[in-house]
C-alpha positions in Angstrom: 12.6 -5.0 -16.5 16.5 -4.9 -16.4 17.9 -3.9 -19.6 20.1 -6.4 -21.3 23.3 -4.3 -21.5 23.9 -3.7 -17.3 27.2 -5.1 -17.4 28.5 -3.0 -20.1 26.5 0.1 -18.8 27.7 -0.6 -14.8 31.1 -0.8 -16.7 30.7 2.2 -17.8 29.9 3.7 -14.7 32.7 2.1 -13.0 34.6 3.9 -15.1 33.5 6.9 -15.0 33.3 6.6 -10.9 37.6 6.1 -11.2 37.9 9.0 -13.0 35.8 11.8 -11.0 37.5 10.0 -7.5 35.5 9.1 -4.5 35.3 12.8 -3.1 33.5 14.3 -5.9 29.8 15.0 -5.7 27.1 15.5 -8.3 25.7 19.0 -8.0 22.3 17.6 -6.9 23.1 15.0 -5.1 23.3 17.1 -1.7 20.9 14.1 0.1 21.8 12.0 3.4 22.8 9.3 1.0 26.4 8.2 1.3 27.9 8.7 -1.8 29.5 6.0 -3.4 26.7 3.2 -2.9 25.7 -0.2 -4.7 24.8 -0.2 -8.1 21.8 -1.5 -8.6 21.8 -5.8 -10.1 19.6 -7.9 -11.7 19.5 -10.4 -9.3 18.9 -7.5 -6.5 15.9 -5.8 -8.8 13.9 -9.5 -9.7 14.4 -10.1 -6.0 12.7 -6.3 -5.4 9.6 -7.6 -7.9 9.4 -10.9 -6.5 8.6 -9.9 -3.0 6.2 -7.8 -4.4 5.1 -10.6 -6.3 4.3 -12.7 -2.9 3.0 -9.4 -1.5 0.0 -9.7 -3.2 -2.6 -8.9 -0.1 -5.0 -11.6 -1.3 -4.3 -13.2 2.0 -4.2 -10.6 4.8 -6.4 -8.4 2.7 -8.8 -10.3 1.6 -8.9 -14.3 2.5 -8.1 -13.4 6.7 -10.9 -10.7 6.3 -13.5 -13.2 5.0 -12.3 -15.9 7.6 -12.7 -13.4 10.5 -16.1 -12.1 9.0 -17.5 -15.7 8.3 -16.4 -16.7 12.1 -17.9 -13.8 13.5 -21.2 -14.2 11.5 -21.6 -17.5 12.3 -21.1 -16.8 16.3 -23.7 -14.0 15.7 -27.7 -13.9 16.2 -30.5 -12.1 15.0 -31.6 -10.3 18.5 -35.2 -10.0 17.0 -35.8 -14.4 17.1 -37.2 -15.5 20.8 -34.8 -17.7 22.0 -31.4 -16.4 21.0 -29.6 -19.3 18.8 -26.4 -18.0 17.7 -25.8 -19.3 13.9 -29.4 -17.3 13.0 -28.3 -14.6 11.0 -30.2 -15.4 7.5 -32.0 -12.6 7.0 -32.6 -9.0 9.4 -30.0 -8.0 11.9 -26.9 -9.9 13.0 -25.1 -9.0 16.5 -22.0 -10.2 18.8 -22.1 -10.2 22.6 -19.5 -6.7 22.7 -18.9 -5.5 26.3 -22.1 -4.7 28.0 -24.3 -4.7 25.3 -23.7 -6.3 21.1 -22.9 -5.0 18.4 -23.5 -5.9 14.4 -21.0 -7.6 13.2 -20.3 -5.8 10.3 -19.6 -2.6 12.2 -17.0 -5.0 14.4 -15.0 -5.3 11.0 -14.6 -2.5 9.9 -14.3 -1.5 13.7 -11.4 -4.2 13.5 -10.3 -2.2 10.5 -9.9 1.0 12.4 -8.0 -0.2 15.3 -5.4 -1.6 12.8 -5.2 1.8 10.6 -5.0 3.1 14.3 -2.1 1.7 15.6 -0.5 2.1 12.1 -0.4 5.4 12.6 1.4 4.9 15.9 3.7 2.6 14.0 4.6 4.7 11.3 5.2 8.0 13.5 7.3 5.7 15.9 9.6 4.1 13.4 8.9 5.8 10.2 11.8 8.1 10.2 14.2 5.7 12.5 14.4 3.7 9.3 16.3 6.4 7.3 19.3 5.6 9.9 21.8 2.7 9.6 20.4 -0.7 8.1 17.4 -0.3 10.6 14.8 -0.2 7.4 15.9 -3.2 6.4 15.6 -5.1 9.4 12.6 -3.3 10.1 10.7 -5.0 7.0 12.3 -8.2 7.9 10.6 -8.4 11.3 7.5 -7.2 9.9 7.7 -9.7 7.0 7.9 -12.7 9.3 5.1 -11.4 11.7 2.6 -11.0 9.2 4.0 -14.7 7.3 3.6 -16.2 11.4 0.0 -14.7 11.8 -1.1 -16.4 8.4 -0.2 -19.5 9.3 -2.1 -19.2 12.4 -5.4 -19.2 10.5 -4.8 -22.9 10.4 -6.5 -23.4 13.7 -8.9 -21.3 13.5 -11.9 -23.8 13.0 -15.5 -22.4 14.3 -17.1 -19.6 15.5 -16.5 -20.0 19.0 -12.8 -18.9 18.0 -14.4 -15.4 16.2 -12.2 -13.2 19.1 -9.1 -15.4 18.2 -9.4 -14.8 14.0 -9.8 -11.1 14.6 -6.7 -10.6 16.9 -5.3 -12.8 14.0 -6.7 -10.1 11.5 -5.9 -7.4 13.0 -1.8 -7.9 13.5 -1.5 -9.8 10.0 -3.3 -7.3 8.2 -1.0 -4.2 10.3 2.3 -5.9 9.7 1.3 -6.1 6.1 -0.1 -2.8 6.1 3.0 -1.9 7.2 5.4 -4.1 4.8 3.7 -1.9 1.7 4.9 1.7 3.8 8.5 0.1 4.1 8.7 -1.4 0.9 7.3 1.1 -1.0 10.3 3.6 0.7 13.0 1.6 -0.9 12.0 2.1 -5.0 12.9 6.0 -4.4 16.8 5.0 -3.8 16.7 2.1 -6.4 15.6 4.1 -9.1 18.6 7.0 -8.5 21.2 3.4 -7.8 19.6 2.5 -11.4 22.5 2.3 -14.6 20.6 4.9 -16.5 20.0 7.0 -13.8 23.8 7.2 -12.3 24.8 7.8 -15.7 22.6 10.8 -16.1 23.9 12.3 -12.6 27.6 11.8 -14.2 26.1 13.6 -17.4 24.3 16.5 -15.3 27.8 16.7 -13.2 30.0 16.9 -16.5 27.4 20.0 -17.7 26.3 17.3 -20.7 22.8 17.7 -20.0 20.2 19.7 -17.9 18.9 19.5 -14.7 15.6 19.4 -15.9 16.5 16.6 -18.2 18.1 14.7 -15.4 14.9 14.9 -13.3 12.5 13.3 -16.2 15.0 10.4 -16.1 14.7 9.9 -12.8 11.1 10.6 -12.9 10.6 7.9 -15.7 12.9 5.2 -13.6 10.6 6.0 -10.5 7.7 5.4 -12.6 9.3 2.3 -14.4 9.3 0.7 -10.8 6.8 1.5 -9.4 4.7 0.2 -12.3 6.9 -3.4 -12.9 6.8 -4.0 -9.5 2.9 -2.9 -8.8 2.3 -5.6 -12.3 4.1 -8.0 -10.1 2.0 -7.8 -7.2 -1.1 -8.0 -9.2 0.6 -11.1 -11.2 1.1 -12.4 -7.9 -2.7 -11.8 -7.2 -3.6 -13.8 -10.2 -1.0 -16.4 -9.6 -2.3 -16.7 -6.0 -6.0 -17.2 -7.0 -5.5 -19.8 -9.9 -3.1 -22.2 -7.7 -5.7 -21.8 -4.3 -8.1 -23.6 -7.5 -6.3 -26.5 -6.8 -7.5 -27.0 -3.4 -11.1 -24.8 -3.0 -12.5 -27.1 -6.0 -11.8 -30.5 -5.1 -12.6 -29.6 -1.6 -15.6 -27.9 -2.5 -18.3 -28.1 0.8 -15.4 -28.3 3.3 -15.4 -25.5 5.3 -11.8 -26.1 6.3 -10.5 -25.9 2.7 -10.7 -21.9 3.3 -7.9 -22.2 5.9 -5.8 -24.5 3.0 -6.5 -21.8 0.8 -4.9 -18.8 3.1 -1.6 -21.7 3.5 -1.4 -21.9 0.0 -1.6 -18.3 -0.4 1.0 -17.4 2.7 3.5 -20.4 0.9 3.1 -18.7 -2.3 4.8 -15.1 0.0 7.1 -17.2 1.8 8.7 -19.0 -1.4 8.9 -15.6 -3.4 10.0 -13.0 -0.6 12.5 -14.6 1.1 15.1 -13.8 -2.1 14.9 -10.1 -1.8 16.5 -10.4 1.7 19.0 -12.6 0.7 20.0 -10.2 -2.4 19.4 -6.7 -1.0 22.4 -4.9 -1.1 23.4 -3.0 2.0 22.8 1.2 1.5 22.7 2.4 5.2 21.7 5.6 5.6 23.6 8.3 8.3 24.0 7.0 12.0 21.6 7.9 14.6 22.1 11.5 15.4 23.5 12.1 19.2 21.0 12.9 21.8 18.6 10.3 19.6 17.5 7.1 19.8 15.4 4.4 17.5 13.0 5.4 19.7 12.4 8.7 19.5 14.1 9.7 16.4 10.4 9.3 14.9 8.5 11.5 17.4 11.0 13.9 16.7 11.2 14.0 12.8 7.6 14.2 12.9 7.7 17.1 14.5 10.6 18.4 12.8 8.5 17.6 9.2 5.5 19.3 10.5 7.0 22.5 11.1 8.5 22.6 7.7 5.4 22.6 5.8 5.3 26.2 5.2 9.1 24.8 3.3 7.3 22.0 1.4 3.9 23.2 0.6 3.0 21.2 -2.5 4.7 17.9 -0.4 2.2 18.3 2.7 -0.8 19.7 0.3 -0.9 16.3 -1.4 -0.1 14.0 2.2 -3.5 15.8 3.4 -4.9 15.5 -0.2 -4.4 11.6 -0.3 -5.2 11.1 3.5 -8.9 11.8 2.2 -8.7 10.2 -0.4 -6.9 7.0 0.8 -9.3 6.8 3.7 -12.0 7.3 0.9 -10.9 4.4 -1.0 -9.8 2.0 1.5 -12.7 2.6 3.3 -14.8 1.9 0.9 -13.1 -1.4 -0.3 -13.8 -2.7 2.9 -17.3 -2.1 2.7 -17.6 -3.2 -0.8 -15.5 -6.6 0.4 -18.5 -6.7 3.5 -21.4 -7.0 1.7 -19.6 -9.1 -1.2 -19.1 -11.4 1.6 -22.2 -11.7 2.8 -23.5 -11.8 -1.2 -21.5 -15.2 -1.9 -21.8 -16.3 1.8 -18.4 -16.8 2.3 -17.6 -18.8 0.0 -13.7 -18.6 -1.3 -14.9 -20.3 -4.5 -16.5 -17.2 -5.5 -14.4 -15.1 -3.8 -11.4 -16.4 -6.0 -13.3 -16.3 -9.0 -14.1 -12.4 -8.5 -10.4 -12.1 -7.2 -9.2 -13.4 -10.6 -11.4 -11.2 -12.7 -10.0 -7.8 -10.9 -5.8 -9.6 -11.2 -6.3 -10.3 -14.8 -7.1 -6.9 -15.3 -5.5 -5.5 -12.4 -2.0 -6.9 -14.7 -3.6 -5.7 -18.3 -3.9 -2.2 -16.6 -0.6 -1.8 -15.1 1.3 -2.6 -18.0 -1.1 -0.5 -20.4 -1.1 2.7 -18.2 3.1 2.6 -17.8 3.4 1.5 -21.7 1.1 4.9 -22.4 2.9 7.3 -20.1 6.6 6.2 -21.5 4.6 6.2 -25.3 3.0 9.7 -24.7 5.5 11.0 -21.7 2.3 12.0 -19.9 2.8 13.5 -16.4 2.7 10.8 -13.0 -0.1 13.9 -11.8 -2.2 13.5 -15.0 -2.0 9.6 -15.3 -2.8 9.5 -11.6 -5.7 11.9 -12.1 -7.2 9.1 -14.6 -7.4 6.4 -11.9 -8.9 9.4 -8.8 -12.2 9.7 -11.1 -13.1 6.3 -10.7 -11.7 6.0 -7.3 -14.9 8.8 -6.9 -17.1 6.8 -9.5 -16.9 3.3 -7.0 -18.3 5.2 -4.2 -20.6 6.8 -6.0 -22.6 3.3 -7.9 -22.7 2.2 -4.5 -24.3 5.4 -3.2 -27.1 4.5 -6.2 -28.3 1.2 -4.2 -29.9 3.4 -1.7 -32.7 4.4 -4.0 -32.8 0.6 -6.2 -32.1 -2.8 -6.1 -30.8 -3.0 -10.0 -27.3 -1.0 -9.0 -25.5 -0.1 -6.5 -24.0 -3.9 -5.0 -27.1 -5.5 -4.3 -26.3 -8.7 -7.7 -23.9 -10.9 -7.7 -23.1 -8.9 -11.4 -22.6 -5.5 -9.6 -19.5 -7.4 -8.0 -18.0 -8.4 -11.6 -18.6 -5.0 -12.3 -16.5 -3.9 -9.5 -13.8 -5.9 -9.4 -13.3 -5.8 -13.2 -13.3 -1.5 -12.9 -11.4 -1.7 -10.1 -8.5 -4.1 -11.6 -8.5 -1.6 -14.8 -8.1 1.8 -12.7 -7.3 1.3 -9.3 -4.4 -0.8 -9.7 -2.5 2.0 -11.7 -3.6 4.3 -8.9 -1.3 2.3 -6.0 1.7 2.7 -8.5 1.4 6.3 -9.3 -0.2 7.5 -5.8 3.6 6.0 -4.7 5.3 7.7 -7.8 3.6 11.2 -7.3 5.1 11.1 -3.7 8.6 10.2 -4.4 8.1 13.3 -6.8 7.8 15.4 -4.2 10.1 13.4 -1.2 13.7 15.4 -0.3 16.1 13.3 -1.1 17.6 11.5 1.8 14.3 11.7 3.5 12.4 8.8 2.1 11.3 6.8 5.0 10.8 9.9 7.1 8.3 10.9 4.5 6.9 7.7 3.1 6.0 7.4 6.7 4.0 10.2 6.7 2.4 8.9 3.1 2.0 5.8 4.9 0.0 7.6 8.1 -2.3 9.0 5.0 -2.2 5.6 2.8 -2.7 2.7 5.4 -3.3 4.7 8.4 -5.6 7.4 7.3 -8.5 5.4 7.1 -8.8 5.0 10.9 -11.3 7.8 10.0 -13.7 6.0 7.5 -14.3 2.8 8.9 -15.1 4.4 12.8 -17.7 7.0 10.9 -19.0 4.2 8.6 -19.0 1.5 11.2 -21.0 4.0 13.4 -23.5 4.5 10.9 -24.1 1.3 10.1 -24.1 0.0 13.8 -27.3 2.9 14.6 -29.1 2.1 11.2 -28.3 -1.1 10.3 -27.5 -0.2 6.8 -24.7 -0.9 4.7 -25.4 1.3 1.7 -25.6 4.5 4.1 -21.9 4.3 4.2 -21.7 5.5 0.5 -22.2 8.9 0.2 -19.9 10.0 3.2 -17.4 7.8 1.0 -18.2 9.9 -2.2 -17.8 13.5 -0.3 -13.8 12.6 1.0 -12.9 11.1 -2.3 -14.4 13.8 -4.5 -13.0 16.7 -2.5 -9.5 15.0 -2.1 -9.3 14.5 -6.1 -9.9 18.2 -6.2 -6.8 18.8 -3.9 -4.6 16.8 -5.7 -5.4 18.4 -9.4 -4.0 21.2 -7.5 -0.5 20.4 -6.4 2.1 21.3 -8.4 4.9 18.4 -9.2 7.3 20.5 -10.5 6.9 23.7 -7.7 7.3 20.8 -4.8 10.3 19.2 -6.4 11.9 22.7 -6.4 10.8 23.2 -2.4 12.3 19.6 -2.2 15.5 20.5 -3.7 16.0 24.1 -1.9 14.8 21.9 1.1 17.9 19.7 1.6 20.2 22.4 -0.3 19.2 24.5 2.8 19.5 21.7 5.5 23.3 20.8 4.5 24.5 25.1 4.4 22.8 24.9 7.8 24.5 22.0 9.1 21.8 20.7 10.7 22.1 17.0 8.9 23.4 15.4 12.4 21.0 17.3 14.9 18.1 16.1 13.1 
């Protein structure tokens, strides 16, 4: 958290600002960042974790999907029962009118799934690198913010199955503007961490020859990591916050089906209440003005391209975006289908939903906290503590791949759920913060929603892959568990890639990279 002493140490940095005069640059800080910029306050960091905090993705990632699943389930009917009587789906298949023909309704959510990561990827080519420029970032999250919070709230009337097409258009733009809020949030902890006390001081330190270059860079490393650990223990204290207050309302009301939709208010509120702050305290760090010839429009067309053909500059940078699109489309993927038949397991019921929710934010919290307080302990690598959390991110995949031989494993029992959600709270939760931390390792400075762009085309919008091939194979053999071992080949052979970028090599290419872009001049052509 904020140390007690920032007054004294911003002092001190005041200071020393006075004395080296507004001209003088530190030898590495050749980024598109201005200068002179805000230091970094405690009001503007809480408000940073807070949103986070509200950002939890219980409701759009988990209480919208099991809404939009438990409308479309109960419009459904089992083609196989003479006459069709929708609301028959207890037992054998379970379709949707869906064009000409139907489809089973589980392949329509994860196909609902795949349209979002779709135009995600659209989203994040298109206005990905426009947010490096001016204060467009932070309007950009802004807007996206309140679409998501608007889309939330319009769960509230959705009330039967006859409204199945209404709660998955609902769905589908909450659950891509908050897609998109991680991407755009995520980009900002880069820039905190070098506006961070400790972290200016070093560059003064570096710049006066007291310490090395190599030293400056753990700092940094360790302020990156510090958060992007506080504020991914945040979100999953949010999580648990979110599950024990929706208690309140899903017990007492225990038989209405409408106390779902309470539950998903509750849950937006909880957002609403906590985000607001970081837009009233951010501080204002624009980035460079649009370049001429440019537009918000098709600044991000152009960057992409412009990124692309510098991957032969950035190697270990593009080696791990292709790495973790795998393994991102791997994971989320399988979540999803994990989240499917869970739903089906407790029949919808939010009870048990919350009650499997809390299990995975308790330790979800317990996790984050142990993982950063043994990296700072140990100093262990972002690569190797990430590497931790990739072997189960293969194991999950892999217990479910067991249930196609027995019933005993594999998420057929209520208790293989515990089991998952308890696992994934201990070892996946780490893995958001230092999937995030591993990439900032290896963004150019300056660059950083250009790039977490791109890591959010492979994060979010990579799994437009895993949920169309799973989907399909579920829709032709109306089997869940067949989605597992494609799910266990990407996330296995992505691990692999990642053991074998190098951190330190790409933050070299990273530093030669914008070293080379400012001799060429080419800062206000890009």
């Amino acid at each position: 958290m904020a140390d007690k002493h920032d007054e004294d140490v911003i002092a001190h940095i005041e200071s020393l600002d006075a004395d080296a005069g507004q001209n003088r640059r530190c030898s590495e800080d050749s980024s598109l960042e201005a200068k002179d910029q805000h230091i970094v306050t405690r009001k503007e960091l809480w408000s940073y974790y807070l949103y986070y905090n509200g950002d939890n993705g219980v409701g759009p990632g988990s209480y919208s999907q099991a809404l939009f699943q438990s409308a479309i389930t109960s419009a459904g009917y089992n083609p196989d029962i003479k006459p069709v009587s929708p609301g028959n789906c207890s037992t054998g298949r379970c379709v949707v009118p869906w064009g000409n023909g139907t489809r089973n309704v589980n392949s329509v959510v994860l196909l609902a799934n795949g349209i979002s990561f779709s135009i995600m990827t659209f989203m994040f080519i298109w206005l990905g690198s426009a947010a490096d420029y001016g204060s467009f970032g932070r309007w950009l999250l802004f807007t996206l913010t309140m679409i998501c919070w608007t889309c939330q709230y319009g769960f509230m009337g959705v009330r039967g199955p006859d409204q199945w097409q209404a709660s998955m258009a609902l769905y589908i733009i909450s659950y891509i503007a908050y897609g998109a809020t991680l991407v755009f949030y995520a980009a900002i902890f880069p820039r905190l961490a070098r506006w961070m006390p400790k972290v200016k001081i070093g560059r003064e330190d570096l710049k006066e020859a007291n310490i090395s270059q190599e030293t400056y860079d753990k700092i940094e490393s360790l302020e990156k990591n510090h958060l992007s650990n506080i504020s991914t223990a945040h979100s999953n204290i949010g999580y648990l916050l979110t599950l024990i207050i929706n208690l309140s309302v899903l017990l007492p009301l225990q038989g209405n089906d409408y106390a779902n939709n309470w539950a998903l208010f509750l849950t937006n509120t909880y957002w609403v209440v906590l985000g607001v702050w970081w837009f009233i305290f951010q501080q204002k760090r624009p980035g460079p003005k649009i370049p001429k010839g440019s537009s918000y429009v098709t600044i991000g067309w152009k960057q992409v391209f412009f990124a692309l053909r510098e991957i032969r500059s950035l190697p270990q940078t593009f080696t791990y975006l292709a790495a973790f699109f795998l393994l991102a489309d791997g994971l989320n993927t399988t979540g999803t289908l994990v989240s499917i038949i869970q739903n089906n397991q407790v029949k919808f019921s939010f009870l048990q939903i919350t009650y499997l929710g809390l299990s995975q934010a308790i330790c979800s919290t317990f996790s984050t906290f142990t993982f950063w307080y043994i990296q700072r302990y140990f100093q262990i690598s972002t690569k190797r503590m990430f590497m931790v959390t990739n072997f189960f991110s293969v194991l999950i995949p892999c217990y479910g791949m067991l249930g196609l031989w027995t019933d005993r494993v594999g998420y057929h029992a209520i208790y293989d759920f515990w089991i998952y959600n308890i696992v994934f709270g201990l070892f996946q939760a780490p893995y958001y913060a230092y999937s995030q931390t591993m990439m900032s390792e290896v963004t150019p400075q300056g660059y950083e929603n250009m790039f977490f762009g791109l890591f959010g085309i492979t994060n979010r919008a990579s799994s437009v892959i895993g949920p169309n091939v799973v989907q399909a194979i579920i829709n032709s053999t109306n089997n869940n568990w067949l989605g597992f071992p494609f799910l266990f080949a990407i996330c296995t052979t992505a691990s692999i890639a990642i053991w074998m970028v190098d951190v330190e090599k790409g933050r070299r290419n990273c530093q030669e990279f914008v070293a080379k872009r400012k001799r060429q001049g080419m800062d206000g052509e890009r």
